[in-house]
C-alpha positions as a Markdown table, in Angstrom:
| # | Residue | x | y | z |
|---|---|---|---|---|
| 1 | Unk | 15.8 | -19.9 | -81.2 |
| 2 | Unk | 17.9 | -18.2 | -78.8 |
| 3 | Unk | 15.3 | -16.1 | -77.7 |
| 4 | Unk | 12.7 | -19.2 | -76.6 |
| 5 | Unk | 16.2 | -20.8 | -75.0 |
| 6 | Unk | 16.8 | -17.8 | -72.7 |
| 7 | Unk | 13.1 | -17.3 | -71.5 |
| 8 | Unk | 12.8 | -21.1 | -70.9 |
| 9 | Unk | 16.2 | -20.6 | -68.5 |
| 10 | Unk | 14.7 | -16.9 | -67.1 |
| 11 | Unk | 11.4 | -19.4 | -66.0 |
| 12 | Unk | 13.5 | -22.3 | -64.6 |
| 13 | Unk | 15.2 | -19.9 | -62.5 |
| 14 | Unk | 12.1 | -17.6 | -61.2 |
| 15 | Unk | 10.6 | -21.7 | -60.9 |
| 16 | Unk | 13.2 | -23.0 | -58.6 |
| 17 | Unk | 13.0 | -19.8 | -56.2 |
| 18 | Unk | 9.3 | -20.5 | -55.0 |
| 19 | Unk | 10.5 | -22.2 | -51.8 |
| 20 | Unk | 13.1 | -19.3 | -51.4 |
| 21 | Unk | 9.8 | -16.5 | -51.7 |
| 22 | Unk | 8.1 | -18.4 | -49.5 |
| 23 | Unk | 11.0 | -18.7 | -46.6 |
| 24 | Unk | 11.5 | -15.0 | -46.8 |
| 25 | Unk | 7.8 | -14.4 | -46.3 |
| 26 | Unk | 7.7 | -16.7 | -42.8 |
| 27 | Unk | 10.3 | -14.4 | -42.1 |
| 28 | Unk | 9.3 | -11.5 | -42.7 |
| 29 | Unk | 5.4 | -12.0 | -41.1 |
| 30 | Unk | 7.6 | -12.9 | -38.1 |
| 31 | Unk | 9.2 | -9.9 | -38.2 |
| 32 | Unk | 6.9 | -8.0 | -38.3 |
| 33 | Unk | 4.6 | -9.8 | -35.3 |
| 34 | Unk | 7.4 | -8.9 | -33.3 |
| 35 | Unk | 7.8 | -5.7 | -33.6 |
| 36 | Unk | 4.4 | -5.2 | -33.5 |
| 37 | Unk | 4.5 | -6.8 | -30.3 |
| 38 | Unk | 7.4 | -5.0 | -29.0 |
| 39 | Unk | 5.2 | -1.9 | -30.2 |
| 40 | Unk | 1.8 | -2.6 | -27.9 |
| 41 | Unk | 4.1 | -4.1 | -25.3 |
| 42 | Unk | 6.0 | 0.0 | -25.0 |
| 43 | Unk | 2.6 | 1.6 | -25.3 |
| 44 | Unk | 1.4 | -0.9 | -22.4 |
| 45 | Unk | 4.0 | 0.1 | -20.1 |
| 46 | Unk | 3.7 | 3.8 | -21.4 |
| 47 | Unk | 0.5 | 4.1 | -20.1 |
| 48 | Unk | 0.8 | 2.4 | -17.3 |
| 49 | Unk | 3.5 | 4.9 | -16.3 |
| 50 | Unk | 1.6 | 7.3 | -16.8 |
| 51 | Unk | -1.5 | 5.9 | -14.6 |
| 52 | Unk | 1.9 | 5.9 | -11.6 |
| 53 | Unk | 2.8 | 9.1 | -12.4 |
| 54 | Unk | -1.1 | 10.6 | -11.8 |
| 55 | Unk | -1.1 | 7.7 | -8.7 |
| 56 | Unk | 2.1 | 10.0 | -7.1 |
| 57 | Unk | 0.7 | 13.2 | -8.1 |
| 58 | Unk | -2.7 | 12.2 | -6.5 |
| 59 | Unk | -0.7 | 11.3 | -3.3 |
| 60 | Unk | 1.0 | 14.6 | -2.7 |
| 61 | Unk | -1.8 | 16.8 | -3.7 |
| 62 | Unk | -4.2 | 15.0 | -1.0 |
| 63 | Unk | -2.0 | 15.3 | 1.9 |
| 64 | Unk | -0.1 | 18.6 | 0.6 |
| 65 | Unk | -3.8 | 19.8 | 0.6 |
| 66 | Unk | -4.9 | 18.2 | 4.1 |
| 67 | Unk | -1.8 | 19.0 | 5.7 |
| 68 | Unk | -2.1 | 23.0 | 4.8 |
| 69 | Unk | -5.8 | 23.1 | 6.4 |
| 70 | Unk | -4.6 | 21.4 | 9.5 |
| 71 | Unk | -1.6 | 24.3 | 9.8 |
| 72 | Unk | -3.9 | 27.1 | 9.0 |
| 73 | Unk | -6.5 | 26.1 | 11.7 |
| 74 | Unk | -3.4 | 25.0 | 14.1 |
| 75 | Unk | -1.9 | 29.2 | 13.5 |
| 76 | Unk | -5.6 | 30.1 | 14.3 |
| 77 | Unk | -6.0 | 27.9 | 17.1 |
| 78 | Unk | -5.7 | 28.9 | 20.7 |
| 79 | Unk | -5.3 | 25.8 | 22.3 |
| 80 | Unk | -4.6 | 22.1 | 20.4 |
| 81 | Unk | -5.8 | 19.2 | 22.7 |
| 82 | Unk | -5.1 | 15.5 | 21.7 |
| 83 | Unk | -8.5 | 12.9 | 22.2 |
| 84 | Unk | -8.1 | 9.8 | 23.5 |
| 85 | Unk | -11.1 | 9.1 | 21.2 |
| 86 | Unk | -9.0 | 7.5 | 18.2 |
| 87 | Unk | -6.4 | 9.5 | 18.2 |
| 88 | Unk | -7.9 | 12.8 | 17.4 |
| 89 | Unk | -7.3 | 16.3 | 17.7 |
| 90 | Unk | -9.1 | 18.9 | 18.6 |
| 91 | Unk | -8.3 | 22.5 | 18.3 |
| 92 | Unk | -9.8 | 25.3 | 20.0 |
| 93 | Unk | -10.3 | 29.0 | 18.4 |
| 94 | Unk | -11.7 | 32.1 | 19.8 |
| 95 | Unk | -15.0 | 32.5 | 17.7 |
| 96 | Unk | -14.6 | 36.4 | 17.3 |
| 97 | Unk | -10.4 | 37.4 | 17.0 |
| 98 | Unk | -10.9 | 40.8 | 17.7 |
| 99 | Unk | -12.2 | 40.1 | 21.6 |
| 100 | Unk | -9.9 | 41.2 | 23.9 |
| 101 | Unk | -7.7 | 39.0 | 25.8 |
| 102 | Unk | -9.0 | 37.1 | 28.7 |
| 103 | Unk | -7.1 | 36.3 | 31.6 |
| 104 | Unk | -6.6 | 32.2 | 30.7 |
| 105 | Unk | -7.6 | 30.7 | 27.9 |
| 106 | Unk | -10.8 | 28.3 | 29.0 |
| 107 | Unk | -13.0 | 26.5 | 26.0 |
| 108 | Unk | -16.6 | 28.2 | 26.5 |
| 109 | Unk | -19.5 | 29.0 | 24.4 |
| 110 | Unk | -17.4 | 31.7 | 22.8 |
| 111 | Unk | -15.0 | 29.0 | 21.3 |
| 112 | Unk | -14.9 | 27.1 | 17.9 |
| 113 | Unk | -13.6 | 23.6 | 18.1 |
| 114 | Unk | -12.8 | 21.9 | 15.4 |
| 115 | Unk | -11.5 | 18.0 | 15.3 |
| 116 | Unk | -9.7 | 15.6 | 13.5 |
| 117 | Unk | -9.1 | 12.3 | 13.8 |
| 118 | Unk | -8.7 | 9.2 | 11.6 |
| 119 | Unk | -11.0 | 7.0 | 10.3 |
| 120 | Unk | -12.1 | 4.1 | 7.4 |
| 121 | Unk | -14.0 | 5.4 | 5.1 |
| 122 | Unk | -15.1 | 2.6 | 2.5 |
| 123 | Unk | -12.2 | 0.6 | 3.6 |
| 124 | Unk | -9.8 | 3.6 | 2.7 |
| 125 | Unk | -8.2 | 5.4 | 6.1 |
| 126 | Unk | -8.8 | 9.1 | 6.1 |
| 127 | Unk | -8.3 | 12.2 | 7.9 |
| 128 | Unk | -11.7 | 13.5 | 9.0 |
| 129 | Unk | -12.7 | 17.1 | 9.9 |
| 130 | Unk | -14.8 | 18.0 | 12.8 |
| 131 | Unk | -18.0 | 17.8 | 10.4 |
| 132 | Unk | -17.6 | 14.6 | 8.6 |
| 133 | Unk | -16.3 | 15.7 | 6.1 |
| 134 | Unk | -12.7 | 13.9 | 5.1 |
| 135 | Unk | -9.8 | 16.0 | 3.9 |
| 136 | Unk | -8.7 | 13.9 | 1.2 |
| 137 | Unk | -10.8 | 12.5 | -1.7 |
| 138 | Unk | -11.0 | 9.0 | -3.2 |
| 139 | Unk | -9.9 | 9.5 | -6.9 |
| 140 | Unk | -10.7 | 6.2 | -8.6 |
| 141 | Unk | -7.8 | 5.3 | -10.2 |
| 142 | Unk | -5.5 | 6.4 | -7.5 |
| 143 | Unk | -6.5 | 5.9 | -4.0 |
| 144 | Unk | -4.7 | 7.5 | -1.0 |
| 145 | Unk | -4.7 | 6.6 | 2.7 |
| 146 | Unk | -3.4 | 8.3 | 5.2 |
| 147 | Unk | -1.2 | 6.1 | 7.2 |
| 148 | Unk | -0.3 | 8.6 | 10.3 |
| 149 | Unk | -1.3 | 11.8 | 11.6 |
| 150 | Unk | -0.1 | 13.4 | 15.1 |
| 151 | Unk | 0.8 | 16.4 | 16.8 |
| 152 | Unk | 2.7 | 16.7 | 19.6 |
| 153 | Unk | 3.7 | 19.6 | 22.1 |
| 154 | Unk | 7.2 | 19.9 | 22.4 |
| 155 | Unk | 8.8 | 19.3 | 25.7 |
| 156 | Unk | 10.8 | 22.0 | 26.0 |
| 157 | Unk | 8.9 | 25.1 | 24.6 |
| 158 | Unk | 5.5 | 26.0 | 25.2 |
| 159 | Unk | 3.3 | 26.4 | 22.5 |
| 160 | Unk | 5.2 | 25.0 | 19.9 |
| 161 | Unk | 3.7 | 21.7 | 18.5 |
| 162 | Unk | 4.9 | 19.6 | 15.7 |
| 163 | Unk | 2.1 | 18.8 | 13.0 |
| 164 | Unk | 2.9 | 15.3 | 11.0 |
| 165 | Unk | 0.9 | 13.8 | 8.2 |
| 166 | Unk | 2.0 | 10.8 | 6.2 |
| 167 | Unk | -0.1 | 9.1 | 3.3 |
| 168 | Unk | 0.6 | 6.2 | 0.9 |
| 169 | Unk | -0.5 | 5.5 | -2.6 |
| 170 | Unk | -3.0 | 2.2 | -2.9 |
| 171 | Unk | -1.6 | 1.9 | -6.5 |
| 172 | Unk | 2.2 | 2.8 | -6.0 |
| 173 | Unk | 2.4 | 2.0 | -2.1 |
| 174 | Unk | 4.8 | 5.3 | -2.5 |
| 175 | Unk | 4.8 | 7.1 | 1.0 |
| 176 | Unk | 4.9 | 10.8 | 1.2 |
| 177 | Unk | 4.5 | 12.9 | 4.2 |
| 178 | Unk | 4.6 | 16.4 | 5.4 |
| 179 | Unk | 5.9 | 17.5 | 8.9 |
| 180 | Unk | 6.3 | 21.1 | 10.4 |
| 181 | Unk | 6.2 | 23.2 | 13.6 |
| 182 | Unk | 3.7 | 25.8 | 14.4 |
| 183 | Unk | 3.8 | 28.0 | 17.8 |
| 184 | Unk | 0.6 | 28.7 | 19.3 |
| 185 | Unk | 0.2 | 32.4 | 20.7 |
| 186 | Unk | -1.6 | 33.0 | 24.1 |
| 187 | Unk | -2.2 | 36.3 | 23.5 |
């Protein structure tokens, strides 16, 4: 008889606990939703670091690549003349290096000229080359415009001009730009 006394207590007591199972469950599925939550919420913002980290990296490879182009023609140039025409640049080069030197420097038939200048390209601003042909790409998910370019002859020594470039990120609207000084030979 004790036996059928002690399991009708052991079912009383598992009995009374039902609402006790089913408060810990609520809890526990609520839990759970949040740290799932918290979980897609970091892998959100994980990848949308990443998408600003490839935005930032985009920006300084377009204008580290534009901006080296522009110095190597500037060291081959002969002569860099500024446009009114939009702001652009044009820079003249002997077409055959080995010539000997002329008396003065004069853009003839025996000259290259090569320009740049700005200009919208699908609403983007970019830095064009003589040819049409712009110096910076349009990478889908990280758009770059180039937000200045000039060179200017410095006032007090001839031949030297100082070459700027400055772009910004159309996802970050990070700024990075490039400057530097390159002296122009008249040999």
């Amino acid at each position: 008889m004790r036996r059928n006394w002690c399991l009708c207590v052991g079912w009383r007591h598992i009995a009374n606990q039902k609402g006790i199972i089913l408060y810990e469950t609520a809890v526990s599925i609520a839990v759970i939703a949040m740290l799932f939550m918290t979980a897609i919420t970091i892998f959100i913002w994980g990848i949308k670091m990443y998408f600003w980290q490839v935005a930032d990296g985009e920006l300084e490879q377009e204008v580290q690549i534009a901006f080296q182009e522009i110095m190597e023609e500037s060291l081959r140039a002969k002569k860099i003349e500024k446009w009114t025409k939009c702001g652009s640049y044009v820079f003249y080069k002997k077409n055959n290096p080995l010539e000997p030197k002329k008396e003065e420097f004069k853009p003839t038939e025996d000259v290259i000229k090569t320009t740049y200048e700005m200009r919208k390209v699908d609403g983007v601003m970019k830095l064009i080359c003589s040819d049409d042909a712009p110096l910076t790409g349009n990478h889908e998910l990280a758009p770059v415009e180039i937000t200045s370019f000039t060179i200017d002859e410095d006032a007090q020594w001839t031949g030297v001009y100082r070459v700027q470039l400055a772009g910004r990120s159309g996802v970050t609207n990070h700024e990075y730009s490039l400057c530097s000084a390159v002296c122009i030979s008249e040999e």
